[in-house]
C-alpha positions as CSV (number, residue, x, y, z in Angstrom):
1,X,-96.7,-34.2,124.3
2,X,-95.2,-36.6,126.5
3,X,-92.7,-35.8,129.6
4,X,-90.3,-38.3,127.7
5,X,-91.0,-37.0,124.1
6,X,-90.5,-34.1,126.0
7,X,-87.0,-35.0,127.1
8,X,-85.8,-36.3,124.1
9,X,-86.7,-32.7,122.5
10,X,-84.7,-31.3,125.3
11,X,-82.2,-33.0,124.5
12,X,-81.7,-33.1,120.6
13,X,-81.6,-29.6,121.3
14,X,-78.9,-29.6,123.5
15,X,-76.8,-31.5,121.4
16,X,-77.5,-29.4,118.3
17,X,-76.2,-26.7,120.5
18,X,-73.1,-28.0,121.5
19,X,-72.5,-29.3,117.6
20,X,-72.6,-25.6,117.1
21,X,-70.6,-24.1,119.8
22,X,-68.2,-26.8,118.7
23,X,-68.3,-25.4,115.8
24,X,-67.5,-21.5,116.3
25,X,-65.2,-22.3,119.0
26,X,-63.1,-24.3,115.7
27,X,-64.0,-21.3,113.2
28,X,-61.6,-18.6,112.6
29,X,-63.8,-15.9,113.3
30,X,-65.5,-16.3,116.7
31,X,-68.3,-14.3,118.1
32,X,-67.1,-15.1,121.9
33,X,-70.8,-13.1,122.9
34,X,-72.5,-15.8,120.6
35,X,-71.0,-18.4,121.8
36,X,-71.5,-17.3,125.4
37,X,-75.2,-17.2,124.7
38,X,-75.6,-20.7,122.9
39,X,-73.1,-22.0,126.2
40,X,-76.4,-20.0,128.6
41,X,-78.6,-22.1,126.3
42,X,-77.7,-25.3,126.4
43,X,-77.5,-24.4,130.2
44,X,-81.1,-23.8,130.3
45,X,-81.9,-26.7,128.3
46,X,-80.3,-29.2,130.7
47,X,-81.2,-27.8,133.9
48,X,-84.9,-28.7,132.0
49,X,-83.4,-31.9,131.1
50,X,-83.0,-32.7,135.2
51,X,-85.9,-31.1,136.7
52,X,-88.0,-32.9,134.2
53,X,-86.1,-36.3,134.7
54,X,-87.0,-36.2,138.3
């Protein structure tokens, strides 16, 4: 796999992520220790995103 395939990855993933924190943080029963975890994810994935784009 390609560094830029790579990326891309990296980055559909993040955006999935976000579409779903999006959507707890909207849903009338949040799980605030989910949502903490997805938000430590998507951290992770673009702290990837940079070190890789360098």
């Amino acid at each position: 796999m390609s560094v830029s395939s790579h990326v891309q990855e990296l980055r559909r993933k993040h955006q999935a992520l976000s579409d779903r924190v999006e959507a707890a943080q909207r849903g009338p029963s949040t799980d605030d220790l989910a949502i903490k975890e997805m938000k430590l994810e998507k951290l992770r994935l673009k702290e990837q995103i940079e070190r890789l784009g360098h």
